[in-house]
C-alpha positions as a Markdown table, in Angstrom:
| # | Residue | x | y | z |
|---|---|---|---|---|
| 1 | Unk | 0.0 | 0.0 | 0.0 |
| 2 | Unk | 2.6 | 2.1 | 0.8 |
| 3 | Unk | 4.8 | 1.5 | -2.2 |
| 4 | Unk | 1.5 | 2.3 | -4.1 |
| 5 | Unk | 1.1 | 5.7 | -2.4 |
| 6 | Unk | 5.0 | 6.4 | -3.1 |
| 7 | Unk | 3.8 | 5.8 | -6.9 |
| 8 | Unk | 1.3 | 8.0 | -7.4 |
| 9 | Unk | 2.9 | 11.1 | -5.5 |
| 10 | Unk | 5.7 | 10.8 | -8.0 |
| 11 | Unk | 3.1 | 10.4 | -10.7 |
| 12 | Unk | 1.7 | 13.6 | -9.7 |
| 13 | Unk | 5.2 | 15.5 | -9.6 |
| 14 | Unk | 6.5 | 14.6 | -12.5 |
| 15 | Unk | 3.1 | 15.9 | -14.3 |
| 16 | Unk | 3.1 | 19.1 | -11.9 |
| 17 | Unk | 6.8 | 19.7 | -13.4 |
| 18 | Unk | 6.3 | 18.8 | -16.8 |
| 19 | Unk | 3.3 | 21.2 | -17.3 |
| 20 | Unk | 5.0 | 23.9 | -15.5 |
| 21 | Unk | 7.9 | 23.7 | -18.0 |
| 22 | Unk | 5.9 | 23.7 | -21.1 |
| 23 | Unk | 3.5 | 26.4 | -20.2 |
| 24 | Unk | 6.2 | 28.6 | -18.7 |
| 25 | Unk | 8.1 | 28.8 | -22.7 |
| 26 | Unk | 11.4 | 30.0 | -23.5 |
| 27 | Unk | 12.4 | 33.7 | -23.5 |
| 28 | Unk | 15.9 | 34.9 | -25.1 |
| 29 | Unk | 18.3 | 36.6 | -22.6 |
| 30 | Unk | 19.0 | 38.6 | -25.8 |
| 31 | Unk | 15.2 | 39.7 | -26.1 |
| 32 | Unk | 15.3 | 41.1 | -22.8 |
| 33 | Unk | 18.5 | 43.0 | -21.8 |
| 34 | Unk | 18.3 | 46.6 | -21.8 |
| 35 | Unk | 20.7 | 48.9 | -24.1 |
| 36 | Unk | 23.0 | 46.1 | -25.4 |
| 37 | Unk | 26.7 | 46.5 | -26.7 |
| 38 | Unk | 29.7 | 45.0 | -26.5 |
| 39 | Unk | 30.6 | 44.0 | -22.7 |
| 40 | Unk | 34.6 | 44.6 | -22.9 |
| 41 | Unk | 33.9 | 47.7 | -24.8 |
| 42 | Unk | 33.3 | 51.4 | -23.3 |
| 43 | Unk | 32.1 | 53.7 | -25.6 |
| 44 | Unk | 29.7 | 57.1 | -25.0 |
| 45 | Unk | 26.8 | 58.5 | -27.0 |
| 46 | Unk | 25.5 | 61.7 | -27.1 |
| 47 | Unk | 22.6 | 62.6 | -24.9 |
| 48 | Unk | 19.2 | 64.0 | -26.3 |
| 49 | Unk | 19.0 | 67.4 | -25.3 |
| 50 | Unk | 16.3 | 68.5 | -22.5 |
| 51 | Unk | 13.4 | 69.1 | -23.2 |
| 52 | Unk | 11.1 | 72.3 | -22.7 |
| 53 | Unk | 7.1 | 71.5 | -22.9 |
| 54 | Unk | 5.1 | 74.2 | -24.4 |
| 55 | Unk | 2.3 | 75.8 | -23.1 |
| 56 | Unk | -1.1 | 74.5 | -25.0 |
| 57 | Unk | -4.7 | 75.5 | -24.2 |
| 58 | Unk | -6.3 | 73.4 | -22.1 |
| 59 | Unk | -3.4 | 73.4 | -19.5 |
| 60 | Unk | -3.6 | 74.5 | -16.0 |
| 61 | Unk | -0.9 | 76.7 | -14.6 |
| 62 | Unk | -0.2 | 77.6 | -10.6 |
| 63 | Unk | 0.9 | 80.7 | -11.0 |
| 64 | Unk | 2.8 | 82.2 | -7.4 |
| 65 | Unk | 3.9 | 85.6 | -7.3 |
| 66 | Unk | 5.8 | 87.5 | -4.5 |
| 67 | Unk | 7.8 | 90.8 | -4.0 |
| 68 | Unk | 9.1 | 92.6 | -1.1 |
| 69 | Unk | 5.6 | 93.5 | -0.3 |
| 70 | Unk | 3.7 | 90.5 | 0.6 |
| 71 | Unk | 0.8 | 92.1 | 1.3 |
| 72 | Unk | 0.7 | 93.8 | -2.2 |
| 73 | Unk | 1.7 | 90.5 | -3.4 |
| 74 | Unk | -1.4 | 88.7 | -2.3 |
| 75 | Unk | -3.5 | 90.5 | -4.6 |
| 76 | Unk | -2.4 | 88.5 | -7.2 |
| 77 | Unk | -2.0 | 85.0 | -5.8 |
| 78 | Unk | -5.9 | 84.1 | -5.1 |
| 79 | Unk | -5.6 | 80.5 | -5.1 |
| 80 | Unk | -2.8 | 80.5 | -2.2 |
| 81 | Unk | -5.6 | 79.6 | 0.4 |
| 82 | Unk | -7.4 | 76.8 | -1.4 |
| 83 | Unk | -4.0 | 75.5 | -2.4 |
| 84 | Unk | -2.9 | 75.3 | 1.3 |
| 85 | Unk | -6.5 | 73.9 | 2.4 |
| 86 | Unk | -5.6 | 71.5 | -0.1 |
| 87 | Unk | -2.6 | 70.4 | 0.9 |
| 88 | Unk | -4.2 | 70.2 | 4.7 |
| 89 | Unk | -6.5 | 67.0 | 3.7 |
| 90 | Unk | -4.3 | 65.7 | 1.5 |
| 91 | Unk | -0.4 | 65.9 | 1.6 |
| 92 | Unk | 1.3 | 66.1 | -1.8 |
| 93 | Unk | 3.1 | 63.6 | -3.5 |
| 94 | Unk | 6.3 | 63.9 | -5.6 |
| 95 | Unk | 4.9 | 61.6 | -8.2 |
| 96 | Unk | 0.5 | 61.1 | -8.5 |
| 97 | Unk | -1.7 | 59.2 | -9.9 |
| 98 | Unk | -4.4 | 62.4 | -9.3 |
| 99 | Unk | -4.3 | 65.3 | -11.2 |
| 100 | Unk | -4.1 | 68.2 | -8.9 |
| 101 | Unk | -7.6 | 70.2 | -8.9 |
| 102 | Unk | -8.5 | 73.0 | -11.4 |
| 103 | Unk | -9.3 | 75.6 | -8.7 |
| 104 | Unk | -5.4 | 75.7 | -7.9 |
| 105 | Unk | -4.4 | 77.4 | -11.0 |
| 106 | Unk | -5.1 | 78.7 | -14.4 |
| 107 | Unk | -6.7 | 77.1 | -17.0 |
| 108 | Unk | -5.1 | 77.9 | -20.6 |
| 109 | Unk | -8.2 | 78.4 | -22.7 |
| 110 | Unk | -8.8 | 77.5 | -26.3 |
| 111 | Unk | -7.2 | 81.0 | -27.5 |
| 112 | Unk | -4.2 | 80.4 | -25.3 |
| 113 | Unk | -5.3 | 82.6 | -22.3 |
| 114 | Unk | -5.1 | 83.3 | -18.9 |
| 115 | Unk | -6.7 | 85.5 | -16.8 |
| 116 | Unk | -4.5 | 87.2 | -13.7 |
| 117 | Unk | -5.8 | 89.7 | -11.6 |
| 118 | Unk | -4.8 | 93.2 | -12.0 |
| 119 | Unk | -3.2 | 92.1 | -15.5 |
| 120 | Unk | -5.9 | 90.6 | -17.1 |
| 121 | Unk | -5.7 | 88.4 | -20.3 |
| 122 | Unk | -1.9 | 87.3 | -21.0 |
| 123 | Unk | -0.7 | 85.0 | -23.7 |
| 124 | Unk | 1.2 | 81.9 | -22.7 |
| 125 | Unk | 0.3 | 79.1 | -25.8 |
| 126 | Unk | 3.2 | 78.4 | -27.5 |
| 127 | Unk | 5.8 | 79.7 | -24.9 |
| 128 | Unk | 7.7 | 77.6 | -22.2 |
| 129 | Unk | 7.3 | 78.3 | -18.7 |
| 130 | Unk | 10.7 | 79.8 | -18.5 |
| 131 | Unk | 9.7 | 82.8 | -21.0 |
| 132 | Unk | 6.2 | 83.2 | -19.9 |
| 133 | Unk | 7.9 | 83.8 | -16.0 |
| 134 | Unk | 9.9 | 86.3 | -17.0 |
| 135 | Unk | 6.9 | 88.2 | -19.5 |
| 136 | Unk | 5.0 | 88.3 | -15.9 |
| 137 | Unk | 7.8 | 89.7 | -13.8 |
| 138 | Unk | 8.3 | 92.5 | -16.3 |
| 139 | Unk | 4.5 | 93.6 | -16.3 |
| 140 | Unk | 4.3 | 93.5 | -12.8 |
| 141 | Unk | 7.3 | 95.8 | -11.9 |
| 142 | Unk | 4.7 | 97.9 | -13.0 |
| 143 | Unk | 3.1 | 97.6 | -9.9 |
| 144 | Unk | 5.1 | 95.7 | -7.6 |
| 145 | Unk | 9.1 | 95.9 | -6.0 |
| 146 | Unk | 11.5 | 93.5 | -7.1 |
| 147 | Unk | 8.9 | 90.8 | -8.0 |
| 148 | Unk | 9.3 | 87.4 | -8.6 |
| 149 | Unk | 6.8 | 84.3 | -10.0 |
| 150 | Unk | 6.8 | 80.8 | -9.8 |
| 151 | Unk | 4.7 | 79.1 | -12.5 |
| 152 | Unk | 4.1 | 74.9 | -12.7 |
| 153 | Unk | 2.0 | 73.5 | -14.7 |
| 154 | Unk | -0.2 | 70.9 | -13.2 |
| 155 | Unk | -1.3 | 68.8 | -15.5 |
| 156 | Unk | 1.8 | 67.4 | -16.7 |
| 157 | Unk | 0.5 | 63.3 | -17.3 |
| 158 | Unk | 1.8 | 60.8 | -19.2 |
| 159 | Unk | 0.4 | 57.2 | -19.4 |
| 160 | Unk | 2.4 | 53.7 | -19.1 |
| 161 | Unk | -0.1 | 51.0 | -20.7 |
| 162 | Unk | 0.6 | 47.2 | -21.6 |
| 163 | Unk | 2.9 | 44.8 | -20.8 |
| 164 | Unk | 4.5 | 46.5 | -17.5 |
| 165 | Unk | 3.6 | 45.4 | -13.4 |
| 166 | Unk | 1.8 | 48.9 | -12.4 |
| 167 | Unk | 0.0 | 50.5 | -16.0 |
| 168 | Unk | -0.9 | 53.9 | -14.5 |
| 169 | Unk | -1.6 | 57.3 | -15.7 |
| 170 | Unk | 1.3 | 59.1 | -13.4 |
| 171 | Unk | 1.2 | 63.3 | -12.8 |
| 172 | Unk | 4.8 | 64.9 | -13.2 |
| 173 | Unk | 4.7 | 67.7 | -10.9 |
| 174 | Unk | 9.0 | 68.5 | -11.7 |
| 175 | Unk | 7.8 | 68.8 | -15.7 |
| 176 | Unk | 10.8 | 66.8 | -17.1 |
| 177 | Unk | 10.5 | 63.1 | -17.2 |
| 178 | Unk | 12.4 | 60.5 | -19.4 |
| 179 | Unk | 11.0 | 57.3 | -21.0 |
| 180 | Unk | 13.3 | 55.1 | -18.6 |
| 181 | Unk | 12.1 | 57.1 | -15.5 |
| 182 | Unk | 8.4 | 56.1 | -16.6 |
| 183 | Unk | 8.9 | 52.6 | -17.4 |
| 184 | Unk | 10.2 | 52.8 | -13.4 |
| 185 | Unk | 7.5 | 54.3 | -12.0 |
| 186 | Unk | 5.5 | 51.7 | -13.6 |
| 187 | Unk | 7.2 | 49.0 | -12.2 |
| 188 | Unk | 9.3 | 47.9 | -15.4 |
| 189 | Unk | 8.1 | 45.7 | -18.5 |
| 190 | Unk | 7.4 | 42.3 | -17.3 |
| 191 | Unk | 9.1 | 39.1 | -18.8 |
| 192 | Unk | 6.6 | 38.8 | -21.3 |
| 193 | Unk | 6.6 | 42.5 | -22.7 |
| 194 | Unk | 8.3 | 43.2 | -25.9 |
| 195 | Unk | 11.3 | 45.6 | -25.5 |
| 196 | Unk | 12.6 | 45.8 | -29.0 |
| 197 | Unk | 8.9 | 47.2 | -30.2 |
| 198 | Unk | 7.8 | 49.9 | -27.7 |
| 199 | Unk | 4.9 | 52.2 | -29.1 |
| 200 | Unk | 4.8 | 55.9 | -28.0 |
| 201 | Unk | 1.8 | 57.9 | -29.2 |
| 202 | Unk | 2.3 | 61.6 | -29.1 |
| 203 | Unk | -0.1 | 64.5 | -29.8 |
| 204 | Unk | 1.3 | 67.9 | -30.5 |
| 205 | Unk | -0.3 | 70.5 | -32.5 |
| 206 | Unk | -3.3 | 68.6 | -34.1 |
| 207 | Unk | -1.1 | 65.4 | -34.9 |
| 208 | Unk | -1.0 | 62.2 | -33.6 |
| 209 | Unk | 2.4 | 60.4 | -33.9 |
| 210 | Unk | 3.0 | 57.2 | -33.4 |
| 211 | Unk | 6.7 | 55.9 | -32.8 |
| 212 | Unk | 8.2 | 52.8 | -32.0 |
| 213 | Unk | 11.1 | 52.2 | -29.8 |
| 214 | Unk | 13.8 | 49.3 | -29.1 |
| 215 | Unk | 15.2 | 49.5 | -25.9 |
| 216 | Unk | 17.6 | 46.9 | -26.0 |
| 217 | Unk | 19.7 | 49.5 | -28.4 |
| 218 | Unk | 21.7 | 51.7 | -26.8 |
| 219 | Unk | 21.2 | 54.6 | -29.3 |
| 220 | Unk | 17.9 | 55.3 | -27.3 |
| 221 | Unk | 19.3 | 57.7 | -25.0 |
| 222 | Unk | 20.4 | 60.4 | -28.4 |
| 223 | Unk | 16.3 | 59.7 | -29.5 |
| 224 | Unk | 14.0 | 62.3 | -29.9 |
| 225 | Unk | 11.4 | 60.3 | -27.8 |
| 226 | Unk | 13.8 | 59.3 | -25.0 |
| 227 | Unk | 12.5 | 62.9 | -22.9 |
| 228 | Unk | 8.6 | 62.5 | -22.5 |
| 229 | Unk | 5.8 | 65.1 | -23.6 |
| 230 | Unk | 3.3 | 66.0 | -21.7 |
| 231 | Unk | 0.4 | 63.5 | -22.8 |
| 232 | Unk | 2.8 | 61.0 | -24.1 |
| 233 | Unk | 1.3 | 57.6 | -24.3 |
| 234 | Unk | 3.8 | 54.4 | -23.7 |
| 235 | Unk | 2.6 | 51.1 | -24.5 |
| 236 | Unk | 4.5 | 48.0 | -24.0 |
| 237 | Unk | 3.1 | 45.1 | -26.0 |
| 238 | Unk | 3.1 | 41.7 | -25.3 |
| 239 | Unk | 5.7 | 39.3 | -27.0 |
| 240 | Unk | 5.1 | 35.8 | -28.2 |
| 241 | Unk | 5.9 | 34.0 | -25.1 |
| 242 | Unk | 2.7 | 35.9 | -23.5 |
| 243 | Unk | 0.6 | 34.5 | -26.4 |
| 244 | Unk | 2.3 | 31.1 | -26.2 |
| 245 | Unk | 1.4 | 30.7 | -22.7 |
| 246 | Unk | -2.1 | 31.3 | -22.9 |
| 247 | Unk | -2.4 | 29.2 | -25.8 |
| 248 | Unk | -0.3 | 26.1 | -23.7 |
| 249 | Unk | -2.9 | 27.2 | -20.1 |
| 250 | Unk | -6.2 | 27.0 | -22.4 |
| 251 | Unk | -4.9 | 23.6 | -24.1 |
| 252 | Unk | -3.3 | 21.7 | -21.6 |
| 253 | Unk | -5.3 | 23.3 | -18.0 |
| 254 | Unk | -8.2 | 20.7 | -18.8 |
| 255 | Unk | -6.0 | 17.7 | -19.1 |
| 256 | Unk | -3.7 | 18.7 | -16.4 |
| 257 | Unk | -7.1 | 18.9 | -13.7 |
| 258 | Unk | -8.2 | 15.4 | -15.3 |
| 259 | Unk | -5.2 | 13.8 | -14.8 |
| 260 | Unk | -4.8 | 15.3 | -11.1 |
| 261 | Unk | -8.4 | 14.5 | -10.3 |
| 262 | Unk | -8.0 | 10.7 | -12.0 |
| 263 | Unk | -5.0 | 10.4 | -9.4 |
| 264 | Unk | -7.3 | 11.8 | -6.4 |
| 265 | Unk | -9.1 | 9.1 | -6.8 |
| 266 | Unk | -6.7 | 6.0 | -7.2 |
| 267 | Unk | -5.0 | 7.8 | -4.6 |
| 268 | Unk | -8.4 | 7.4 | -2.6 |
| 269 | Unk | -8.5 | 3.8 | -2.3 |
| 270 | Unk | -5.2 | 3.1 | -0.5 |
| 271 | Unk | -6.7 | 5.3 | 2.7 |
């Protein structure tokens, strides 16, 4: 009885192992290694320069402005208090999921507007924040001391999709993100994602573009998509192996149950 028991827990193994092997596939060390090259060589490439997003309608800007008069200064930063009753409920996070709410800032409309106090209407669409900082410290010398403005722009998103552990639509609050800093904060492309084929959409002044990327070359980091626009969409697909294994679960999950259920019950009897 008990060398009949011994039997058909090795039975079981062995069928337990074998289906593990052929559903799991095989994946290329080559298919999977980031920027390859030649390992006893050291070379250097050129970086892509930084990148500077443009101001569009439909962004919202927090725009802060002081001098050496605060309390002149306060006339023109109205969304200070809701901003800081914001940040009471819910502390701020260097990297979100959220998208920070409208009522903090200034919301570009569809001429490329926005509407300060004291100044009125000002053109920003088409200039980075850098310029349009420096427009609104020269009109307000105007009226205040020595001023000085700190403009972010809030809704800078980009979205990680596919094949990676955490797809997410992820908030930059700094502005400047690469395409290896947001395949991190996604959690990386898993086994099964294609990194030789990476799609980035991108939509910039009524055109969609679509661009693929390898990442296993290491003439990524001089590409013109290697610094991510705001709006950028990364998708990882899936490679073969994914499609493989669903193909092996769906063919060989029914036998596999039989043949442990079949065993169940011979095992049965000897109890």
């Amino acid at each position: 009885m008990r060398t009949s028991r011994s039997y058909c827990l090795r039975i079981t193994l062995i069928l337990l192992i074998g289906s593990c092997q052929y559903l799991t596939g095989c994946v290329s060390s080559k298919q999977i290694t980031y920027f390859q090259g030649e390992a006893s060589k050291m070379d250097t490439l050129a970086v892509a320069a930084r990148y500077a997003p443009k101001i569009q309608p439909g962004d919202v800007l927090s725009v802060q402005v002081s001098s050496l008069n605060q309390e002149a200064s306060s006339f023109f930063n109205p969304y200070t208090s809701f901003a800081i009753a914001d940040r009471s409920v819910q502390p701020s996070a260097s990297t979100s999921t959220t998208p920070l709410p409208p009522q903090n800032g200034y919301l570009v409309d569809n001429n490329g507007f926005i509407e300060l106090p004291v100044l009125g209407k000002v053109n920003v669409s088409g200039q980075t924040v850098a310029q349009v900082k420096e427009q609104l410290r020269e009109s307000l010398k105007e009226f205040l001391k020595e001023p000085t403005v700190n403009i972010r722009s809030l809704n800078f998103r980009i979205s990680v999709m596919g094949e990676v552990t955490r797809p997410s639509l992820f908030t930059i609050p700094n502005e400047q993100i690469t395409l290896l800093e947001a395949l991190s904060l996604s959690g990386d492309i898993t086994i099964y994602g294609r990194r030789d084929n990476v799609l980035l959409i991108r939509e910039e002044n009524g055109k969609r573009t679509f661009a693929r990327i390898d990442l296993t070359r290491r003439d990524l980091f001089n590409s013109p998509y290697y610094y991510l626009h705001p709006n950028d969409v990364l998708y990882v697909e899936p490679g073969r192996a994914r499609a493989a294994t669903a193909d092996r679960t769906n063919q060989l999950l029914p036998i596999v149950l039989s043949g442990l259920s079949f065993l169940a019950i011979i095992a049965s009897r000897f109890y």
